[in-house]
LUMTIZA-685056 format. One record per residue (C-alpha): residue in three letters; z, y, x. Coordinates in Angstrom, 3 decimals. Last residue first. Layout:
SITE residu       up    north     east
SITE    ALA        Z        Y        X
...
//
This chain:
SITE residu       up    north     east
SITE    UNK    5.549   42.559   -6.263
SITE    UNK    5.957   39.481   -4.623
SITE    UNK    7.710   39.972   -1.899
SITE    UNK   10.202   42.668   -3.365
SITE    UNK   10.723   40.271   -6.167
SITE    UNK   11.535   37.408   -3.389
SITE    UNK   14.044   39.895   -1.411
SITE    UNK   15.884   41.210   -4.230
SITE    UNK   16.401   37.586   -5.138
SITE    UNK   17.162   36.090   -1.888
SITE    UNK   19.601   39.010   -1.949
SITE    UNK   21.103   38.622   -5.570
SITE    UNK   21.344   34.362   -4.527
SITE    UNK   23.721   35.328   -1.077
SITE    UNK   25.819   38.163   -2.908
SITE    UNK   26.655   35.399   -5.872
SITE    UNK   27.092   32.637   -2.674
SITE    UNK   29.637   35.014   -0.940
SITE    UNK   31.639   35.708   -4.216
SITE    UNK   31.762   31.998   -5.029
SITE    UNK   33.211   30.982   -1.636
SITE    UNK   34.590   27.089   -1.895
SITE    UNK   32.575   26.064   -5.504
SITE    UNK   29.514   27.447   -4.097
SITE    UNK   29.945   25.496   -0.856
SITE    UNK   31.339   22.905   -2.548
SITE    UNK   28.187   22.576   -5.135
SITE    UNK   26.092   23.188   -2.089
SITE    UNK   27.338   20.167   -0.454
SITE    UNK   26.651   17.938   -3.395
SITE    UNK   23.099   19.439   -4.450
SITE    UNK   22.429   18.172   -0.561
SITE    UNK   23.788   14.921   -0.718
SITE    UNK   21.493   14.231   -3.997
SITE    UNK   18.644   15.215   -2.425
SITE    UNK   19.314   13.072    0.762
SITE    UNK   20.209   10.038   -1.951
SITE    UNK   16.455   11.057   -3.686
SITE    UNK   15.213   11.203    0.152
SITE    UNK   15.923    7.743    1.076
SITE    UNK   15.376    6.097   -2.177
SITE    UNK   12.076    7.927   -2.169
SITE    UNK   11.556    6.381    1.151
SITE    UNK   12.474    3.138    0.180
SITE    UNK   10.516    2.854   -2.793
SITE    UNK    7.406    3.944   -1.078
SITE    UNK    8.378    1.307    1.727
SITE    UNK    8.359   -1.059   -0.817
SITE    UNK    5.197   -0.048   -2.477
SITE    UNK    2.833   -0.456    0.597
SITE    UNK    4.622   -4.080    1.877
SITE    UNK    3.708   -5.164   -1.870
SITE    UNK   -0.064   -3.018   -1.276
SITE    UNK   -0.351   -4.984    2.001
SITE    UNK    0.556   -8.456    0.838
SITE    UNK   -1.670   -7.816   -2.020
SITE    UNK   -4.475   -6.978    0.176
SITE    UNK   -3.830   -9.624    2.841
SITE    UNK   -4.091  -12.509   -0.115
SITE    UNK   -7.037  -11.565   -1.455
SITE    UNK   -8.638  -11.314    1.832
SITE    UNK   -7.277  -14.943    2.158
SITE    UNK   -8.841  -16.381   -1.320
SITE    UNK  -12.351  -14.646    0.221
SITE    UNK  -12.300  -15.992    3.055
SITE    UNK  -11.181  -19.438    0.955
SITE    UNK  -13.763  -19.371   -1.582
SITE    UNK  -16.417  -18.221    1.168
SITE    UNK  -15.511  -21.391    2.990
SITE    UNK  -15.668  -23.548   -0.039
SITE    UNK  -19.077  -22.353   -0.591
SITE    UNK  -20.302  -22.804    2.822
SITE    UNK  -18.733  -26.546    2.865
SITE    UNK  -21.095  -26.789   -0.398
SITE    UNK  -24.050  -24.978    0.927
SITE    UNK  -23.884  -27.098    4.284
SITE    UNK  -23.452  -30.678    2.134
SITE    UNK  -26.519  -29.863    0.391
SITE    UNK  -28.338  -28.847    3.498
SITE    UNK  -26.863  -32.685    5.555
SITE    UNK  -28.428  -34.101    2.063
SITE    UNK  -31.548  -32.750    2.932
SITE    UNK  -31.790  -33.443    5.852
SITE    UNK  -31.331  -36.847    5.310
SITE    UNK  -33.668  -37.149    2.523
SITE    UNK  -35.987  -35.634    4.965
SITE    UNK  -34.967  -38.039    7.741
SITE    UNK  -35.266  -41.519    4.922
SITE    UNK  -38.803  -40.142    4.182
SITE    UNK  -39.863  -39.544    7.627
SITE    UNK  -38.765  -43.540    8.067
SITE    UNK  -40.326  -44.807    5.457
SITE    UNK  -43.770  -42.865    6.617
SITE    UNK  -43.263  -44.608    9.455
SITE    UNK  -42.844  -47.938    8.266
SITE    UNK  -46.213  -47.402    6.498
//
């Protein structure tokens, strides 16, 4: 009889150590899955601010360039009239 006390008492044990393993399990997964979370939006954030960055980059290089050619234009309008008839010329002869 004492025995069969005893098996009783390790079962319940075990299975109290198995409810305890699915709950620290759980919380685990909670927290993997928390972090992952976590990683992706820190990615996509770092992601969008270097998109910003570049197109902040290359909108101000844009913007530079328009500039230059406006003086350019502005400096030697004959030259830049004979430039834009010939890329022209040339284009419609290409695509024709």
């Amino acid at each position: 009889m004492a025995r069969a006390a005893r098996n009783r008492t390790d079962i319940e044990v075990i299975s109290d150590d198995i409810v305890a393993l699915k709950r620290d399990l759980s919380s685990l997964m909670s927290h993997v899955k928390g972090g992952a979370v976590n990683g992706v939006d820190a990615a996509a954030s770092a992601a969008r601010d270097e998109a910003v960055d570049f197109y902040g980059r290359w909108a101000a290089e844009g913007t530079r360039s328009a500039q230059s050619l406006r003086r350019k234009i502005n400096q030697q309008p004959v030259t830049s009239l004979l430039v834009a008839l010939a890329v022209g010329f040339v284009g419609g002869r290409v695509l024709r």
